[in-house]
C-alpha positions in Angstrom: -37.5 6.1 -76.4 -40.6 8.1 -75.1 -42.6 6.7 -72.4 -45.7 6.3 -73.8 -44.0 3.8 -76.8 -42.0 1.7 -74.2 -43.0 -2.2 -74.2 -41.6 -3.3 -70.7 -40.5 -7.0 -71.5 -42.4 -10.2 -72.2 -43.8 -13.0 -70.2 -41.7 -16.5 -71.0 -43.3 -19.3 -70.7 -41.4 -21.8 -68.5 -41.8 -25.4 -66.3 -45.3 -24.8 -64.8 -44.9 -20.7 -64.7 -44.7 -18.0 -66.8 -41.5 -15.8 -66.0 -41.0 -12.2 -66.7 -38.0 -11.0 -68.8 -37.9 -6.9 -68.6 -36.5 -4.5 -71.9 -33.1 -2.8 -71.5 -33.1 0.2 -70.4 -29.9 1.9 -71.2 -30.5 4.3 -73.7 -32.3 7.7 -74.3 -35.4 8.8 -72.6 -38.2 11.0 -73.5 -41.9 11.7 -72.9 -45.1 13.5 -73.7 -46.6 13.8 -70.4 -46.2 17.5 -68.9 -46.9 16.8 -65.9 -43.1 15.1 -65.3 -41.6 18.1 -66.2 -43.3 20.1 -63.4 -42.8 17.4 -60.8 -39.2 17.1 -62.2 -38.3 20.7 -61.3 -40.0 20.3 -57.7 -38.0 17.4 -56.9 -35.0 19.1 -58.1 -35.9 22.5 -56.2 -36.8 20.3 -53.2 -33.5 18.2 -52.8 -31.6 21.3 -53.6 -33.0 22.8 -50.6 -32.7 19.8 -48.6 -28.9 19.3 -49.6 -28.3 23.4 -48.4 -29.5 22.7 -45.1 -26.4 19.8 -45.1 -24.4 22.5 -46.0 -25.4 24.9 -43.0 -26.2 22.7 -40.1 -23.4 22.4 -37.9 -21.7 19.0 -37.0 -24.4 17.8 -39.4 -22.7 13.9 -39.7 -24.0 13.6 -36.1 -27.3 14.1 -37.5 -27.0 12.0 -41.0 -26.3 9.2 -38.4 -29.9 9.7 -37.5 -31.4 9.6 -40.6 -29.5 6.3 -41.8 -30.9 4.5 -38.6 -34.5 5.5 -39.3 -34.2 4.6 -43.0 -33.1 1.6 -41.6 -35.6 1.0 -39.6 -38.3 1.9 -42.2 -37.1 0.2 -45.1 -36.8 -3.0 -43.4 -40.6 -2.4 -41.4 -41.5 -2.7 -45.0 -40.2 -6.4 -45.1 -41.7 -7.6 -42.0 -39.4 -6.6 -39.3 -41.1 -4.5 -36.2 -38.9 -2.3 -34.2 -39.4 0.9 -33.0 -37.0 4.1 -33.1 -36.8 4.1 -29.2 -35.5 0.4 -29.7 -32.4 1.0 -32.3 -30.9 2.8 -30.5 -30.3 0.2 -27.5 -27.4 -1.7 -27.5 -28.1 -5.5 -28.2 -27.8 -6.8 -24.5 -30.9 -4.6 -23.7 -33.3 -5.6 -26.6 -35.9 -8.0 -25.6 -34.5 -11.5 -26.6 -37.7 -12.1 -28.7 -37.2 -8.8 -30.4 -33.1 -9.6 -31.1 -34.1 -11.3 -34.5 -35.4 -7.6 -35.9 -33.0 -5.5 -33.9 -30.0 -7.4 -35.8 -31.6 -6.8 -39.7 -31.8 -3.4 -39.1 -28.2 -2.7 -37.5 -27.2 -4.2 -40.2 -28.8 -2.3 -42.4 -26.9 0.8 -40.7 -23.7 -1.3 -41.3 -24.7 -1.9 -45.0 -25.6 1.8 -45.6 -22.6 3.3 -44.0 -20.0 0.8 -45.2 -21.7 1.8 -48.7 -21.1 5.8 -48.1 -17.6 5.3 -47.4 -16.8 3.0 -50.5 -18.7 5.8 -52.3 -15.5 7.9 -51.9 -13.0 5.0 -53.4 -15.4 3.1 -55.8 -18.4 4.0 -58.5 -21.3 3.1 -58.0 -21.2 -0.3 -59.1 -23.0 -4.0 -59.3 -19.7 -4.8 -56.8 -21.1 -2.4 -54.4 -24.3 -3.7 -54.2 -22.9 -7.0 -53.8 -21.0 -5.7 -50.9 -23.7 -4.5 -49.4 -26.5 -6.6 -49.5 -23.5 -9.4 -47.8 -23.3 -7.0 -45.0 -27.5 -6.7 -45.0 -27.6 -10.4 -44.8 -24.9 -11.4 -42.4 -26.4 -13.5 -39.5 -29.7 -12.7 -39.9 -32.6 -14.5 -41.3 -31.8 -14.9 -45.3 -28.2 -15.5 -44.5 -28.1 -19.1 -45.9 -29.6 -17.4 -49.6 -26.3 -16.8 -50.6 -25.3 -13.5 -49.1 -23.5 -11.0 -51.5 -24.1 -13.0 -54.4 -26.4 -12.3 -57.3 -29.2 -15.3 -57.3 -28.7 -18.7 -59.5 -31.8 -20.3 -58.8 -35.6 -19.0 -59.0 -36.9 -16.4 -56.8 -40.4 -15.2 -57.0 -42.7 -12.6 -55.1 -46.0 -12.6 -53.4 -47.8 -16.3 -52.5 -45.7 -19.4 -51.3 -44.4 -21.0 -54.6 -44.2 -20.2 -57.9 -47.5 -21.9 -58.8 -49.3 -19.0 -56.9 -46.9 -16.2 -56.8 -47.6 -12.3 -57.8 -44.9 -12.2 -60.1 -41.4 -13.8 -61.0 -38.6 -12.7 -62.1 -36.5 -13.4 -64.7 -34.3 -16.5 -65.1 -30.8 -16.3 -63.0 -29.6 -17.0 -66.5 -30.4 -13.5 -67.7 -29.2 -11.7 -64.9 -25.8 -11.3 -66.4 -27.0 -9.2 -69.2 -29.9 -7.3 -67.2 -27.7 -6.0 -64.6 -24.7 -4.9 -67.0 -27.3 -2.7 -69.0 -28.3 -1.5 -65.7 -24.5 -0.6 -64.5 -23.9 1.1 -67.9 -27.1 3.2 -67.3 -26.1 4.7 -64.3 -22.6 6.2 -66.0 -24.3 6.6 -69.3 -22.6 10.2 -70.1 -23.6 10.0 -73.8 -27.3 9.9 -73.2 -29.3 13.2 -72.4 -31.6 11.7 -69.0 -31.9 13.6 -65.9 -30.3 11.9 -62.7 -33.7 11.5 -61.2 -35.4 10.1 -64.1 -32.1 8.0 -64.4 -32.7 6.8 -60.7 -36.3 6.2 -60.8 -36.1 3.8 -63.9 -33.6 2.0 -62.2 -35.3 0.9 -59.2 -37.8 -0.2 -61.4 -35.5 -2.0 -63.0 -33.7 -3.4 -60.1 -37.0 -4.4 -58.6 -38.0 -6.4 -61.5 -35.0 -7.9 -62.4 -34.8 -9.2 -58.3 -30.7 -10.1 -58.5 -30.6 -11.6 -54.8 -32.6 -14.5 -53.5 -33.6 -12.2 -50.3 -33.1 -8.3 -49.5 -34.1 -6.8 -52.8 -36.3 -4.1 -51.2 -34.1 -3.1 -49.3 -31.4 -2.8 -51.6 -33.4 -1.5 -54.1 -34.3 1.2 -51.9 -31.0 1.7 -50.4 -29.7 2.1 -54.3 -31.8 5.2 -54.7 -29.4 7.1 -51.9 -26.2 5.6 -53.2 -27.0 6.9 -56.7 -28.2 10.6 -55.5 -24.8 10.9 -53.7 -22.7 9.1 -56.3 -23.9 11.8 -58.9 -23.6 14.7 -56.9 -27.0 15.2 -56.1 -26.8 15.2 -52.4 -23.4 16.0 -50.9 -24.7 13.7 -47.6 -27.0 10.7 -47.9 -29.8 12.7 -46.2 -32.7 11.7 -48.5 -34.5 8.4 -47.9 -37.6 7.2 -49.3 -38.7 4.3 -47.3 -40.4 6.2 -44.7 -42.9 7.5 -48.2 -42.8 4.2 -49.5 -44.3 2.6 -46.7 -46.9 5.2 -45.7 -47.7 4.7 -49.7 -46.6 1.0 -49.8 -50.0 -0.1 -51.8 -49.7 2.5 -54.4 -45.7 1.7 -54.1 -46.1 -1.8 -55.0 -49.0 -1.0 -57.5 -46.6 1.4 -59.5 -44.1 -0.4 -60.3 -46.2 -3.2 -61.3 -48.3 -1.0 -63.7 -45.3 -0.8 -65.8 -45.2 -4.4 -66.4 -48.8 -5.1 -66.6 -50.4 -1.6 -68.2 -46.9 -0.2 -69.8 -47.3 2.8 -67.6 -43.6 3.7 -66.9 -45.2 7.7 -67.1 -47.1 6.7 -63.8 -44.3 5.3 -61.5 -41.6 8.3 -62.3 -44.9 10.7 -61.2 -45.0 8.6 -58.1 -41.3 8.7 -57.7 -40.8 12.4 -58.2 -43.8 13.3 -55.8 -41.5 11.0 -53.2 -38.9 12.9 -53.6 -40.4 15.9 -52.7 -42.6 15.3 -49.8 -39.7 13.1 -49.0 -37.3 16.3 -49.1 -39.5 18.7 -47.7 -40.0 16.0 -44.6 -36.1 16.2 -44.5 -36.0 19.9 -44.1 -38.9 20.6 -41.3 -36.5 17.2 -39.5 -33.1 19.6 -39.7 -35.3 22.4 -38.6 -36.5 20.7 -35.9 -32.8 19.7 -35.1 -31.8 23.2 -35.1 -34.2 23.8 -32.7 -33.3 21.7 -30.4 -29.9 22.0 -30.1 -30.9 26.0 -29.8 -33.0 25.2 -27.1 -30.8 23.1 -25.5 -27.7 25.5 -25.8 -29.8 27.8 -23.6 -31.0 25.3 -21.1 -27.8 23.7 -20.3 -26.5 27.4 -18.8 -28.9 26.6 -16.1 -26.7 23.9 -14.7 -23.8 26.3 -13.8 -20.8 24.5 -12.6 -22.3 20.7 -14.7 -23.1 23.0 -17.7 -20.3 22.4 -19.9 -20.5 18.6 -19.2 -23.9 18.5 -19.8 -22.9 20.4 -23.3 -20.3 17.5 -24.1 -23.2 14.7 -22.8 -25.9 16.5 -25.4 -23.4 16.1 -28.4 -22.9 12.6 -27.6 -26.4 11.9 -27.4 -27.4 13.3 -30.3 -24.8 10.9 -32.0 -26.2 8.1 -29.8 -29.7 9.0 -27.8 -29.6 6.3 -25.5 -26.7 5.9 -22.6 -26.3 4.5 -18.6 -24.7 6.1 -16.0 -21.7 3.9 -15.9 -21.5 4.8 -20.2 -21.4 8.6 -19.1 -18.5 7.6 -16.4 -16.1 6.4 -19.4 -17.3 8.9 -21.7 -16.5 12.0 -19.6 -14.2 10.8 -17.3 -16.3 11.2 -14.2 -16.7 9.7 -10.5 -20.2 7.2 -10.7 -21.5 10.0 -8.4 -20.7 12.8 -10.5 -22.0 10.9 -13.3 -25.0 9.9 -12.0 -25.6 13.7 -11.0 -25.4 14.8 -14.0 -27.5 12.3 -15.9 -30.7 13.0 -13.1 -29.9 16.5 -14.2 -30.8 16.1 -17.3 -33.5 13.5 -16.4 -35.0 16.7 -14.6 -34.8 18.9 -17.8 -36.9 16.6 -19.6 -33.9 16.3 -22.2 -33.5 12.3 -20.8 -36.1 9.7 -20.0 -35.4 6.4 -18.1 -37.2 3.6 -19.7 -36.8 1.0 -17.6 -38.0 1.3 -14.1 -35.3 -0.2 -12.3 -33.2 0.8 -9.5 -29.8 -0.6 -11.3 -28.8 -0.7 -14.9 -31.0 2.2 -16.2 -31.3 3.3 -19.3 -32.0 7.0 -20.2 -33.3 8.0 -24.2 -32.9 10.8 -25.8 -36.5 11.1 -26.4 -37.2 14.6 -27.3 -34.7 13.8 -30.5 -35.7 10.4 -31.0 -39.2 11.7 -31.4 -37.9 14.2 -34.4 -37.8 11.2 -36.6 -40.9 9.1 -35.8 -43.6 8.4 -37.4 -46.0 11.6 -36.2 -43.0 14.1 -38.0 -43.2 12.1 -41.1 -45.5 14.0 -43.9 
């Protein structure tokens, strides 16, 4: 089917509210419109680059870790949450209690997206993934009583407070069956000629407007788009993440995916996804230069420490697999004296490679903040 024939799905009439039941979408793809062919081969060129520097960067999982915790971050900002990369990184006990709420949704998040990876290398891609993951998303946290790795079996609805007055509504849980097994089939569709990321970006269309949970569809939906690039192949480490894009863009996000239902524009939103995925890739490669950086800089500064310098190596690994730490963390981690510890931590303090955040005499806490800064918002394209 060519893009510029494709009718998206009708509009049911039901009890007091029209509902919106989207076509299938597993089956061959084509279009008219030049202009995805050269964003096409960008993306492509782009996330080829981006998945070489995986390849060359060393110890480059410490780094990934990074990545999955700002994703996190972002693509639940885009729901409402409102943390900030300095406070992720903080164990629970030393988040503001008002602030605990947020803190949780987007560790879990982490938890989700990693748990995911690692199934990745046992299981398919799958609708049993997803409803793995979106249980771990919505364990404890608010949404936890809307039935938690389990597709819906009631109404949902987005925008305004009811379905009299919402911005659009799904499907009927009745459908869902049927919807989401033509969108499982799609994704291991081998006897259909569509490029992955064509493949990917009609499917979180798709996923979007079928809305399968009650709560956490965003950020599943988003979360899909990395579990599908590495599932095929396309990115050896889940190092590509849209969310940070998709906010910065989130009115023309939102308004793309709805001109497919509304103006039958599915041309539109695959221009907007491919043009994600390049900034989005570029964006990735400046981050692992910046990384590279770094750690260079870093590898030379240490030296200066003389007799500390080879702990202070060993502390900079583990803080750029976790950029926050105490002085009594460093005494278990490296097997020093408090005083040694301590030492070594104002040594770095003076380096301007840690900065203590909270102003107190006892229980301080350092950041990493020269790395944490890497991947906030001013780095972003």
């Amino acid at each position: 089917m060519k893009f510029e024939e494709f009718q998206p799905g009708i509009y049911r009439q039901q009890y007091q509210y029209k509902d919106f039941l989207p076509a299938k979408i597993n089956h061959e793809w084509s279009w008219d419109d030049l202009r995805i062919n050269v964003l096409l081969e960008k993306a492509t060129k782009a996330l080829g680059e981006l998945n070489a520097f995986t390849l060359i960067v060393p110890d480059v999982d410490l780094f990934i870790r990074m990545h999955i915790m700002k994703e996190a971050n972002t693509s639940s900002r885009i729901e409402g949450t409102k943390t900030e990369m300095d406070e992720i990184v903080l164990d629970e006990n030393e988040i503001l209690p008002e602030r605990r709420d947020d803190w949780r949704e987007v560790q879990n998040y982490v938890r989700a997206m990693n748990t995911a990876i690692e199934e990745l290398n046992k299981l398919p891609l799958s609708l049993r993934l997803l409803r793995q993951t979106h249980a771990i998303l919505m364990e404890g946290v608010r949404g936890k009583h809307k039935t938690p790795g389990e597709f819906r079996r009631s109404q949902n609805w987005i925008g305004g407070a009811s379905l009299a007055d919402a911005v659009f509504i799904p499907p009927l849980h009745n459908d869902l069956q049927d919807l989401l097994s033509d969108l499982e089939k799609f994704w291991h569709n081998e006897k259909i000629q569509v490029p992955h990321l064509i493949r990917i970006a009609i499917s979180h269309y798709q996923f979007e407007t079928i809305h399968p949970f009650l709560d956490g569809n965003g950020r599943i939906g988003r979360l899909l788009i990395t579990l599908y690039l590495v599932s095929h192949g396309l990115l050896v480490k889940p190092s590509l993440y849209l969310s940070a894009h998709l906010e910065k863009h989130r009115t023309a996000y939102f308004d793309a995916l709805s001109r497919v239902r509304q103006a039958n524009d599915l041309g539109h939103w695959c221009r907007f996804f491919l043009q994600a995925v390049v900034e989005t890739a570029e964006s990735g490669k400046k981050t692992f230069q910046s990384i590279l950086s770094l750690r260079q800089e870093l590898d030379r500064r240490v030296v200066t420490l003389g007799r500390r310098a080879e702990n202070g190596r060993k502390l900079i690994m583990h803080l750029f697999k976790r950029p926050a730490v105490t002085v009594n963390q460093v005494v278990d981690l490296m097997g020093l004296q408090y005083h040694a510890a301590n030492k070594l931590v104002q040594a770095l303090a003076e380096m301007d490679v840690l900065k203590e955040i909270t102003g107190y005499q006892r229980n301080r806490i350092f950041l990493f903040k020269q790395y944490i800064d890497i991947f906030s918002e001013k780095n972003e394209i």
